[in-house]
C-alpha positions as CSV (number, residue, x, y, z in Angstrom):
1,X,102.1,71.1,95.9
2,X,100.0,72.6,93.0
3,X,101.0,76.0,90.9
4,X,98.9,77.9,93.2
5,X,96.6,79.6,89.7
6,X,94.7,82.1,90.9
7,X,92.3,82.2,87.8
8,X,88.7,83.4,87.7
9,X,87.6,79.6,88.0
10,X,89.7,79.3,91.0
11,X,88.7,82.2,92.5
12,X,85.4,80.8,92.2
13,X,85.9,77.7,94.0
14,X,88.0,79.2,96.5
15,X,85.2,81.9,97.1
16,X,83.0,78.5,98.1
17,X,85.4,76.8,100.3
18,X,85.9,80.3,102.1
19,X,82.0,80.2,103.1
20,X,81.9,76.4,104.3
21,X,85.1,75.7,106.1
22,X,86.6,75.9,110.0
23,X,89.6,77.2,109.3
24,X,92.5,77.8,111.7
25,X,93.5,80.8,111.0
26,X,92.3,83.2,108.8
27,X,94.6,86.6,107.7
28,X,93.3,89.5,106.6
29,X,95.3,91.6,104.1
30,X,97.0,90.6,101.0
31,X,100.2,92.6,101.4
32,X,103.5,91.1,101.8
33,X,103.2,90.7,105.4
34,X,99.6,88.7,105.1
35,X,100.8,87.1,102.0
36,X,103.8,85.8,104.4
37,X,101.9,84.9,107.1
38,X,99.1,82.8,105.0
39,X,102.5,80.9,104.1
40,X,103.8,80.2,107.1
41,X,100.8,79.0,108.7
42,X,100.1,76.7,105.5
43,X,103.6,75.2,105.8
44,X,103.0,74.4,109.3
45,X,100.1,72.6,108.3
46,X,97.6,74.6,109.6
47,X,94.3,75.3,107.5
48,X,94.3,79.0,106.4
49,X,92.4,81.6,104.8
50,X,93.3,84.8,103.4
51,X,91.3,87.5,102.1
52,X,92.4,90.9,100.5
53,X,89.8,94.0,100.3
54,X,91.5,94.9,97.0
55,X,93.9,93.5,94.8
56,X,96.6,91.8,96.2
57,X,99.7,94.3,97.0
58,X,97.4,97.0,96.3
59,X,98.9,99.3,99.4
60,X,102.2,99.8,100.6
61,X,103.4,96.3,99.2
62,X,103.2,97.8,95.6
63,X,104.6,101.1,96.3
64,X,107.7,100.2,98.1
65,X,111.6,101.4,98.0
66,X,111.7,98.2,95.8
67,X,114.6,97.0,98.1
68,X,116.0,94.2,100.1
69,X,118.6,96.0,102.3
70,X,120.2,96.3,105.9
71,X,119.1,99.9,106.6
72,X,122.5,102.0,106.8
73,X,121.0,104.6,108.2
74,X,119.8,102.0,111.1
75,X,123.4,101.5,111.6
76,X,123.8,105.6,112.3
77,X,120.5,105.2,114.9
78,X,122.8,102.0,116.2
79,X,119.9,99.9,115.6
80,X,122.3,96.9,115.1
81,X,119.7,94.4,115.5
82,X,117.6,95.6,113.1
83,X,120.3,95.8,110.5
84,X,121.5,92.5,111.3
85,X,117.7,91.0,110.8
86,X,117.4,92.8,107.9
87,X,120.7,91.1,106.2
88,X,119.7,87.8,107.0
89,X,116.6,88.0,105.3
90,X,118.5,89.7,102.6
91,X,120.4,86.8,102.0
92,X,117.8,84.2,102.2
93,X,115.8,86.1,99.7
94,X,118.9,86.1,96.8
95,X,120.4,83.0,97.2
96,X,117.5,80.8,98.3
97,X,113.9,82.1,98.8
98,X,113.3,84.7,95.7
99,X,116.2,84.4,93.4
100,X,114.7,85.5,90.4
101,X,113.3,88.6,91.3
102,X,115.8,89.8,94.1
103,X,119.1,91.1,92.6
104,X,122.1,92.9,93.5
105,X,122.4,96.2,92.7
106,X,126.1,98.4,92.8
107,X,125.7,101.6,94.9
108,X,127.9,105.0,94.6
109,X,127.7,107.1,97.8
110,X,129.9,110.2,96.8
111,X,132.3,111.7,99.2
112,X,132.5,115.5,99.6
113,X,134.8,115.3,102.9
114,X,138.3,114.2,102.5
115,X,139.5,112.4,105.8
116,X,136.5,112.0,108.4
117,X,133.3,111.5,105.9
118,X,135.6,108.6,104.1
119,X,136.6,106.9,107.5
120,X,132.9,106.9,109.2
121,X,130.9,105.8,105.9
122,X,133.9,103.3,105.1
123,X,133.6,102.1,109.0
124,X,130.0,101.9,109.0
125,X,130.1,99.7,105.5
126,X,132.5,97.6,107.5
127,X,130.1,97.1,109.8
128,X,127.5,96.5,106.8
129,X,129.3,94.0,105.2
130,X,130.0,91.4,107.9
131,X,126.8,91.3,110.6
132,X,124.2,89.9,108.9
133,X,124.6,87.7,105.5
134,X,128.1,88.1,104.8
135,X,129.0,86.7,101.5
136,X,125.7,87.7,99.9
137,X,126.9,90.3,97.7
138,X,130.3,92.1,97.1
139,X,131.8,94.3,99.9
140,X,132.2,98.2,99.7
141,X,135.0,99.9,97.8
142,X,136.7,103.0,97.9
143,X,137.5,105.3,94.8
144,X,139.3,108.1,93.7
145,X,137.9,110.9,91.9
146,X,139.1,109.6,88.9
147,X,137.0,106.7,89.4
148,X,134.1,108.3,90.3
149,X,134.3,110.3,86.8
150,X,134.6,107.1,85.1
151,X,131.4,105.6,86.8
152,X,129.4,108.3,87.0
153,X,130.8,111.4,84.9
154,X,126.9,113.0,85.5
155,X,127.3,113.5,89.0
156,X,128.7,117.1,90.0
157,X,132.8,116.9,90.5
158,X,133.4,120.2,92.2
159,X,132.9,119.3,95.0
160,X,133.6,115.5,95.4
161,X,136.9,114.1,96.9
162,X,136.3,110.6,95.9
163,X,132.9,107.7,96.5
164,X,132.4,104.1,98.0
165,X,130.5,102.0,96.5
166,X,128.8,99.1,98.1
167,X,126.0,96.2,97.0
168,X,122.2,95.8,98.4
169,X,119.5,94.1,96.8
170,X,116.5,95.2,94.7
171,X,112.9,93.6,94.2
172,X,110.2,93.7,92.6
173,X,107.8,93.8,95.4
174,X,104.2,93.7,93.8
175,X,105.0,90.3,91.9
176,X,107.4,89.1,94.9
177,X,104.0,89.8,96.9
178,X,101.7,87.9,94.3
179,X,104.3,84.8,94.1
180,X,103.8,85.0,98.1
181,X,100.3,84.4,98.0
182,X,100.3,82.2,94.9
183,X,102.8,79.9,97.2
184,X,100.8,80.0,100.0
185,X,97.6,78.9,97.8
186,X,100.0,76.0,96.4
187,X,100.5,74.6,100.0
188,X,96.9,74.7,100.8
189,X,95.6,78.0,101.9
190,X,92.4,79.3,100.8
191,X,93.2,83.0,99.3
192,X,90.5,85.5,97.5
193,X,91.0,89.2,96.8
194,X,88.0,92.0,96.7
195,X,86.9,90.2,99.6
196,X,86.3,92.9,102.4
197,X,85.6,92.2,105.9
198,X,82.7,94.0,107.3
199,X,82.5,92.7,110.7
200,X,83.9,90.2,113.0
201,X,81.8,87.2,114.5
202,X,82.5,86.2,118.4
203,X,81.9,83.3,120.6
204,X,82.0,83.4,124.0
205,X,84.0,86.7,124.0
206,X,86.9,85.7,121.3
207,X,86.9,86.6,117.9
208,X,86.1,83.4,115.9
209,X,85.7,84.8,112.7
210,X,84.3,87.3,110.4
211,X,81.7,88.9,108.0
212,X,82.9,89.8,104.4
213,X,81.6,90.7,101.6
214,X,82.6,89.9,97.9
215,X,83.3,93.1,96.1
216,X,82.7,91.8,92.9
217,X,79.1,90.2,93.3
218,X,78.0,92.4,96.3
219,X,77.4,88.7,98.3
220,X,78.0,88.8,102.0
221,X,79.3,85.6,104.0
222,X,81.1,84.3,106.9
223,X,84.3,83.1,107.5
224,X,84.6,80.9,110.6
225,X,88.6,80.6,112.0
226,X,89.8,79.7,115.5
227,X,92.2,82.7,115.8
228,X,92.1,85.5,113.2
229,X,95.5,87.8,112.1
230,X,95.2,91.3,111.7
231,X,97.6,92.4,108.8
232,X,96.1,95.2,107.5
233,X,99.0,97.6,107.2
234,X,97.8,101.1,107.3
235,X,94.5,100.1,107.8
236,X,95.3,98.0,111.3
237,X,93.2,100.5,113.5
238,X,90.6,99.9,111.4
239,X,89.9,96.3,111.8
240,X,91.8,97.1,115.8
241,X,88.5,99.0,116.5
242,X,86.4,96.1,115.2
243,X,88.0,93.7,117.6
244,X,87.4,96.2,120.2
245,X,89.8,95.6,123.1
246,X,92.5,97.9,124.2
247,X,95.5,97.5,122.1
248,X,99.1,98.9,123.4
249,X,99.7,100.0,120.1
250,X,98.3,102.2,116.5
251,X,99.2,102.6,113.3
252,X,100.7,106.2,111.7
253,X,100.2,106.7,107.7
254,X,103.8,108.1,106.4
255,X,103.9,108.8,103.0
256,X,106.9,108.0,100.5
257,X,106.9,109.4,96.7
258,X,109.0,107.9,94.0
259,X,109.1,109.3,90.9
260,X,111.1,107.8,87.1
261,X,113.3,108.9,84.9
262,X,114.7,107.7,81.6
263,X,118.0,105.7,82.4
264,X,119.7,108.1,80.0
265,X,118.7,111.6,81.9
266,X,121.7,110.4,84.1
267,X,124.9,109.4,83.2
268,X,126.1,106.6,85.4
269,X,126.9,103.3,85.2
270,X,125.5,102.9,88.9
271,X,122.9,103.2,91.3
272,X,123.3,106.3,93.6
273,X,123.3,106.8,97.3
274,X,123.0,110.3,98.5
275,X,121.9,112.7,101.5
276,X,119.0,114.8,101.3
277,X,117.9,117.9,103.1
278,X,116.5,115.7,105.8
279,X,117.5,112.2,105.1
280,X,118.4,109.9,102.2
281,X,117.6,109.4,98.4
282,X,118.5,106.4,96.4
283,X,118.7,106.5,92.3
284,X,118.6,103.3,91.5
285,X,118.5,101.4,88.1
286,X,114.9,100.1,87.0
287,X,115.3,99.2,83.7
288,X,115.1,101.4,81.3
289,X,114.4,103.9,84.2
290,X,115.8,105.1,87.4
291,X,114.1,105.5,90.3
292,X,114.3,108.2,92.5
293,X,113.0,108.9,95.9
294,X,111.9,108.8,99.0
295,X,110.0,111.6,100.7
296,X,108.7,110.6,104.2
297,X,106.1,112.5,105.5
298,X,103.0,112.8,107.5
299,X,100.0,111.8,106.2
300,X,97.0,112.0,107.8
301,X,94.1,111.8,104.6
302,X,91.8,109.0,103.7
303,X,93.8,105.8,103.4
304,X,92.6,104.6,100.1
305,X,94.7,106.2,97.4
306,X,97.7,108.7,98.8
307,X,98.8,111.6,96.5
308,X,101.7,112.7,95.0
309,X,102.0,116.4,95.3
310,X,104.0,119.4,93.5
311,X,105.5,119.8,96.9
312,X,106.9,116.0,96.6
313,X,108.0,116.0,93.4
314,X,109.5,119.5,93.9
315,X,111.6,117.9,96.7
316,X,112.8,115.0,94.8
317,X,114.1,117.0,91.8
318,X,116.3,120.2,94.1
319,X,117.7,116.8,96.3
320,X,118.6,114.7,92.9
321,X,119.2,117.8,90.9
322,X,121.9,118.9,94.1
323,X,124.7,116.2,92.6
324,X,123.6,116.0,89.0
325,X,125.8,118.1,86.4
326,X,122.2,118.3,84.3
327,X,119.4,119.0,86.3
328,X,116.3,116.9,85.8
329,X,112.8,118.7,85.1
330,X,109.5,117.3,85.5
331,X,109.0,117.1,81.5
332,X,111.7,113.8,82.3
333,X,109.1,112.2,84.7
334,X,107.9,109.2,82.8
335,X,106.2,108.3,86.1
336,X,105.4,108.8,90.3
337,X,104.2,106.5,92.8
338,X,103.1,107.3,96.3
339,X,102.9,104.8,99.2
340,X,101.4,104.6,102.7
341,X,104.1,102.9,105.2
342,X,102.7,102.0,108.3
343,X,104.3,103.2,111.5
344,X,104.4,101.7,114.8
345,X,103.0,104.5,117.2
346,X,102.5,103.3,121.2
347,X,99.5,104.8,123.1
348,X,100.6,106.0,126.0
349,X,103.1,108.8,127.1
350,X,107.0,108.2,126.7
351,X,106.3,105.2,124.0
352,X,104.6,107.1,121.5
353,X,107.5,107.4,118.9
354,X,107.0,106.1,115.6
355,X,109.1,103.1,114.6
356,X,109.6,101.0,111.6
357,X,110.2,97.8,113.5
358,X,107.2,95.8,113.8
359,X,105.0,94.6,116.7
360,X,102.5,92.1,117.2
361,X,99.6,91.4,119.8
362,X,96.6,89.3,120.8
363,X,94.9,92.5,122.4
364,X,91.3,90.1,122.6
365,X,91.4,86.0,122.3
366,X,91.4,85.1,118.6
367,X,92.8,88.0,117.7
368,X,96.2,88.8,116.7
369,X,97.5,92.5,115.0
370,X,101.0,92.7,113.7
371,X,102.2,95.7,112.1
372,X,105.1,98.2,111.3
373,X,108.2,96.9,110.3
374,X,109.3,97.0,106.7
375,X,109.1,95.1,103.5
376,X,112.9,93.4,103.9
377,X,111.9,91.6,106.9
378,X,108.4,90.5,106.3
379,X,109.0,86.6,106.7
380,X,110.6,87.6,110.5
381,X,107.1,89.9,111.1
382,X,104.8,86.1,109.5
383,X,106.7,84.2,111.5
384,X,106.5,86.1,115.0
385,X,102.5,86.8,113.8
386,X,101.6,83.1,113.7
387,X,103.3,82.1,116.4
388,X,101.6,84.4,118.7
389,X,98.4,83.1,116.9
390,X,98.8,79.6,117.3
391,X,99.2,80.0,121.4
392,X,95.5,79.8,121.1
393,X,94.6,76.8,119.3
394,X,95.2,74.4,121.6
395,X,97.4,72.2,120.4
396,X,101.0,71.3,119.6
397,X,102.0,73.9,116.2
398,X,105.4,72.7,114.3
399,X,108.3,75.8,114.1
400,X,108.2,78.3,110.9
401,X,109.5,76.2,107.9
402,X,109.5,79.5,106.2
403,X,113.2,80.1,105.8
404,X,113.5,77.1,103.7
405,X,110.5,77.7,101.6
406,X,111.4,79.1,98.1
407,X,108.7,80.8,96.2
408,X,107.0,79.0,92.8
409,X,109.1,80.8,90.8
410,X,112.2,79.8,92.5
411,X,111.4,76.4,92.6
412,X,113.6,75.1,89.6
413,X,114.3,78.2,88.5
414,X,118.3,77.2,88.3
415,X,118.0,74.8,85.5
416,X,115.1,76.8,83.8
417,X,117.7,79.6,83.3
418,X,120.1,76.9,82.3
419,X,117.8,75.9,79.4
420,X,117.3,79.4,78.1
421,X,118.6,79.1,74.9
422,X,116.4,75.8,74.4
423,X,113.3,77.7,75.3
424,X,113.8,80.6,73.0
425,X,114.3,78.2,69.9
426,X,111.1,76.5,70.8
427,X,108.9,79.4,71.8
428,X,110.5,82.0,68.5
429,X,111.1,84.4,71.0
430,X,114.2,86.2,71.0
431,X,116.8,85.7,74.1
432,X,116.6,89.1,75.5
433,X,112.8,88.2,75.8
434,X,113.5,85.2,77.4
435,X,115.7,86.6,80.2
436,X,113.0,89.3,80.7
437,X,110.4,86.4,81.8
438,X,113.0,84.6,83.5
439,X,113.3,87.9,85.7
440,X,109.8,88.0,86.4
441,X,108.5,84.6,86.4
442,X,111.5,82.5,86.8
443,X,110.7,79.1,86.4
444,X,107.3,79.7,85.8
445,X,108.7,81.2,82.5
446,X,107.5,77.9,81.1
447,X,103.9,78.8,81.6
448,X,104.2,81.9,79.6
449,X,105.9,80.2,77.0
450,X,103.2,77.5,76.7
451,X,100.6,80.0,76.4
452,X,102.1,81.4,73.4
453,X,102.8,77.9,71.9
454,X,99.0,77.9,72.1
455,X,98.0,81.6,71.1
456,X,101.0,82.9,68.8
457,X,99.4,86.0,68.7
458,X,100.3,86.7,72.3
459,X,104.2,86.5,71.6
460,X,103.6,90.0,70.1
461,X,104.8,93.4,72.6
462,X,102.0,95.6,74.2
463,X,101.4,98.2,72.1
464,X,102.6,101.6,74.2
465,X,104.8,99.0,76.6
466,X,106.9,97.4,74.3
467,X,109.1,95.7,76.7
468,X,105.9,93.6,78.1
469,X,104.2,90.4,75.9
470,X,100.7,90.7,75.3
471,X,101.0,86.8,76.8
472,X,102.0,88.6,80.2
473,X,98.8,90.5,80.1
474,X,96.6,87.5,79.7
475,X,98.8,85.8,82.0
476,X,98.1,87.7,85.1
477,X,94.0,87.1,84.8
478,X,94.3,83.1,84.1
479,X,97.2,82.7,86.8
480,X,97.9,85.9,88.8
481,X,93.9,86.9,89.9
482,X,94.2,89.9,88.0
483,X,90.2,90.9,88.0
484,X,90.7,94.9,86.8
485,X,93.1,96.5,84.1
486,X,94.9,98.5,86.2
487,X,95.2,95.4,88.4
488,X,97.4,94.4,85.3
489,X,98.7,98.4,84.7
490,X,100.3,99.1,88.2
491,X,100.9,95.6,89.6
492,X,101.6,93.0,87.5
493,X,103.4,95.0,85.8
494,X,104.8,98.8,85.9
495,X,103.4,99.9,82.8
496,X,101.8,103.0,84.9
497,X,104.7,104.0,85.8
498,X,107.5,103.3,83.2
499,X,105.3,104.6,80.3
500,X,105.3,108.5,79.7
501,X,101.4,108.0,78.4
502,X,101.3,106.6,82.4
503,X,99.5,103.6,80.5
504,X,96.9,105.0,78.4
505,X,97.6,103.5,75.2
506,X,98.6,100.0,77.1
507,X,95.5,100.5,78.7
508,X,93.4,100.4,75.4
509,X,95.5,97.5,73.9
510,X,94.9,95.2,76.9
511,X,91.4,96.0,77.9
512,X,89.6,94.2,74.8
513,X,92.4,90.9,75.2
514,X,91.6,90.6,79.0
515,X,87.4,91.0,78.5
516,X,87.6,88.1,77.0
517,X,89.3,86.3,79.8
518,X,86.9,87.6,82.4
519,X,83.7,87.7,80.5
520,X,83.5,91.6,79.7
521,X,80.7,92.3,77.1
522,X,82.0,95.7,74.8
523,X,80.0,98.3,77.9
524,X,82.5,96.3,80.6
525,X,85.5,97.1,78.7
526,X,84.3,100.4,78.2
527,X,83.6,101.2,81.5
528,X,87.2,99.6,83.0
529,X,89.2,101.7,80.3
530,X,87.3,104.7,81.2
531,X,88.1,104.2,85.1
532,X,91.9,102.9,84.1
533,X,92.1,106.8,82.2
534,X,90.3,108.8,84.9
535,X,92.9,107.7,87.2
536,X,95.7,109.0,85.1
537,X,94.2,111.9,84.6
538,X,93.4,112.3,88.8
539,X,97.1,111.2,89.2
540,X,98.1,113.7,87.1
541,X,96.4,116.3,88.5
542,X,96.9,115.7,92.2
543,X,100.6,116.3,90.8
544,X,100.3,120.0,90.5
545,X,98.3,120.8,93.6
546,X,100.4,121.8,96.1
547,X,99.2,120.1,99.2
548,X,97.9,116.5,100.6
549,X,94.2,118.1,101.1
550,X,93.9,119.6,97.6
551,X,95.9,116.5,95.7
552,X,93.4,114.0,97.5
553,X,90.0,115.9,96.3
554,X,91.9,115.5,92.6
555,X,92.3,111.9,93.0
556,X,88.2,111.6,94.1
557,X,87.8,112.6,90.2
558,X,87.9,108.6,90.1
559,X,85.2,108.0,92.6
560,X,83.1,111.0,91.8
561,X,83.1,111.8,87.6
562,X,81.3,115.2,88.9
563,X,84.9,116.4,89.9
564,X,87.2,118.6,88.1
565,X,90.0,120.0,88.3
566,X,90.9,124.4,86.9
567,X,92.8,126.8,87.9
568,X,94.8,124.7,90.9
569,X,91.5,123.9,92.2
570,X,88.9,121.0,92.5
571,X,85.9,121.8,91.6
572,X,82.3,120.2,91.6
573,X,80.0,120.3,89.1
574,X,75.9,120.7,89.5
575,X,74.1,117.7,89.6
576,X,71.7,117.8,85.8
């Protein structure tokens, strides 16, 4: 098995193979449920393809919850099965599949109801602790007041009788999504991002392929596979309508908002669990931030790049601000996110209610669309996709190998963290820096640390992100495909989000070091720093429109420089 690099040069040559092979199965979309599905074909032994129209994790898989959890309000809809699933997969990511960048995290769900709120939660985390990966974490506790003072003295008292606490699992899903595909690429598939499919080829009325074209170079090629997989996330009508066909199912844009905060605008020594207006929040730790959301609404704008609104954030702060003793104001916000999920919606009559669990069909031969479900049980959605897929091929296909597959990073990642001490004194960087790439990279650590063996200069912090390595930076164009800056900004890592500049002055440090990796002349690096700033500045101003319609026309600012935004309002400028 190789390291699965995902450099330029590699990108290159697997750019060539894409045009001149018969593969037997080719997935579109780099998200975490393509990403898992190029895998489990791969580890079957099948020859596989994937192509992603943007950067890898680009949608939803960036722009998750950031958890690995059961789903407790599941257990309220008595979705059991669901919740069991999702534990499973829970504990095969932290103890086997993803160790370094799945980790517990300690919840406090505050009681404001004496006798009957602490029997039904406590009964319910029972229930959570023993039907799905038991043993994975720590079971639920109960506290008194007194103990929730001592955890948490910045939540509101007057009103609490006591908490439980309990244990899920966090993630970091945009470089849990890149290992994914990396791992798939190590085992054999064939895997290119800005490679957008344009069409789909046919033979003999089944789709045997498709047309794509490389975003980079403008080029325009097929891609010939016995059975393609549709994993397109919000955009599986899209490529549905392609296929043609009459599918039993579509897909419904929801949109979640997160926003950050400082880790010291709330005082707690845990994560929080609380009810909202109209359903949950969760405050979690995130480093030096918490994170805080999510809303879950409608959306029904263009699919490309979803907008945070005033109205979001608004909602975020009154719910968090309901059990804080110090209310939080948007002059805390070091950051916001917003995210597509993608909704299982039937077609017809009685089943047309949304669902987050996940459904796959062959609705024409050589065609297979899954979608839905969410990020915790992605390897369950692969699995199910592929095997649906390989009905077609016409021949004997070996089981999913899947659950025993650990990502690149987890492969000796045990005995890298053993070493840790060794690999500061050799690399001259301190421990704390070395359990922050042991985090992220786990074993692959030791790839970092020979590229600063080789290029000192790379040991030294971002300037503006000081708890990144200009090495990191660098990293993520030789290893990770990273073929923009903001590629490196939002996804492999969360400078955009954890910095209160949103990236800006990140975003000038990197943007010379990374030219050189990808060949930028001085009007290149001009040109993606200019982009990498109009974004912020769209971002930013999408965040005080009040509405999905407005806030999207602000975020066009990045397609269209003849945008603008005064007075509330986008406007457009003349044409000179």
């Amino acid at each position: 098995m190789s390291n699965g690099q995902l450099g330029p040069a590699n990108r290159a040559e697997a750019l060539a193979r894409l045009a001149s092979t018969d593969y037997d199965v080719l997935v579109i979309g780099g998200g975490v449920t393509g990403a898992g599905a190029a895998l489990d074909a791969a580890t079957r032994g099948l020859v596989v393809a994937l192509v992603e129209m943007r950067d890898y994790a680009a949608g939803t898989s960036s722009r998750s919850g950031k958890l690995i959890h059961g789903g407790l309000r599941y257990l309220e809809q008595f979705n059991f099965g669901l919740v069991r699933e999702s534990l499973r997969e829970r504990r095969l990511l932290l103890k086997h599949l993803a160790p370094h960048l799945v980790k517990p995290i300690r919840f406090l769900y505050p009681l404001h109801h004496r006798v009957w709120e602490r029997a039904y939660m406590g009964a319910g985390l029972m229930l959570y602790d023993t039907i799905g990966g038991a043993g994975a974490v720590p079971r639920h506790k109960h506290l008194s007041l007194k103990g929730v003072r001592r955890l948490a003295p910045g939540l509101k008292h007057s009103r609490l009788v006591g908490a439980i606490t309990f244990y899920d699992t966090q993630i970091d899903d945009s470089r849990h999504t890149l290992e994914l595909v990396r791992t798939a690429a190590a085992h054999g598939a064939d895997v290119a991002s800005a490679v957008k499919v344009v069409g789909l080829t046919t033979s003999d009325g089944a789709v045997r392929g498709a047309e794509v074209r490389d975003l980079e170079t403008g080029a325009t090629f097929a891609i010939r596979a016995k059975h393609v997989v549709n994993a397109a996330g919000v955009w599986t009508d899209e490529l549905q309508k392609l296929a043609g066909g009459r599918p039993s199912f579509s897909v419904k844009a929801s949109k979640g908002v997160h926003i950050m905060v400082p880790r010291e605008k709330i005082r707690s020594d845990v994560s929080l669990f609380v009810r909202a207006e109209d359903s949950v929040l969760f405050v979690r730790a995130w480093g030096r931030h918490w994170l805080i959301g999510t809303t879950d609404t409608a959306w029904t704008a263009g699919l490309d790049h979803p907008a945070a609104t005033s109205t979001d954030i608004d909602y975020l702060l009154r719910n968090v601000n309901a059990v804080l003793e110090t209310k939080l104001t948007r002059n805390d916000i070091d950051g916001v996110f917003a995210g597509l999920r993608p909704l299982i919606r039937g077609n017809a009559g009685a089943t047309s209610k949304l669902s987050r669990e996940h459904a796959v069909e062959t609705s024409v031969p050589g065609f297979t669309t899954v979608a839905g479900g969410k990020y915790t049980t992605y390897r369950v959605m692969a699995e199910d996709a592929i095997d649906e897929a390989v009905k077609g091929l016409g021949r004997k296909v070996p089981p999913s190998r899947t659950a025993g597959v650990p990502l690149i990073g987890a492969v000796g990642y045990a005995e890298t963290k053993a070493h840790g001490d060794r690999l500061a004194a050799s690399s001259g960087l301190t421990p704390a820096w070395i359990d922050h790439l042991l985090r992220r990279y786990g074993s692959l650590t030791e790839d970092l640390i020979a590229l600063i063996a080789e290029r000192p200069e790379l040991g030294q912090p971002i300037e503006g992100a000081p708890d990144y390595l200009l090495a990191e930076a660098v990293y993520a164009v030789t290893h990770e495909g990273a073929l923009h800056l903001d590629d490196i900004l939002t996804r492999r890592t969360h400078i955009s989000i954890e910095s209160h500049d949103r990236g800006t002055t990140a975003a000038r440090a990197i943007a010379p070091v990374i030219g050189k990796e990808l060949g930028w002349d001085a009007g290149r690096v001009r040109e993606e720093l200019g982009f990498s700033l109009a974004r912020v500045e769209a971002e930013l101003a999408s965040q005080r429109l009040p509405d999905d319609e407005s806030a999207v026309a602000a975020r066009d600012i990045v397609r269209d420089p003849r945008l603008r935004v005064a007075d509330g309002r986008v406007h457009r400028e003349a044409r000179p």
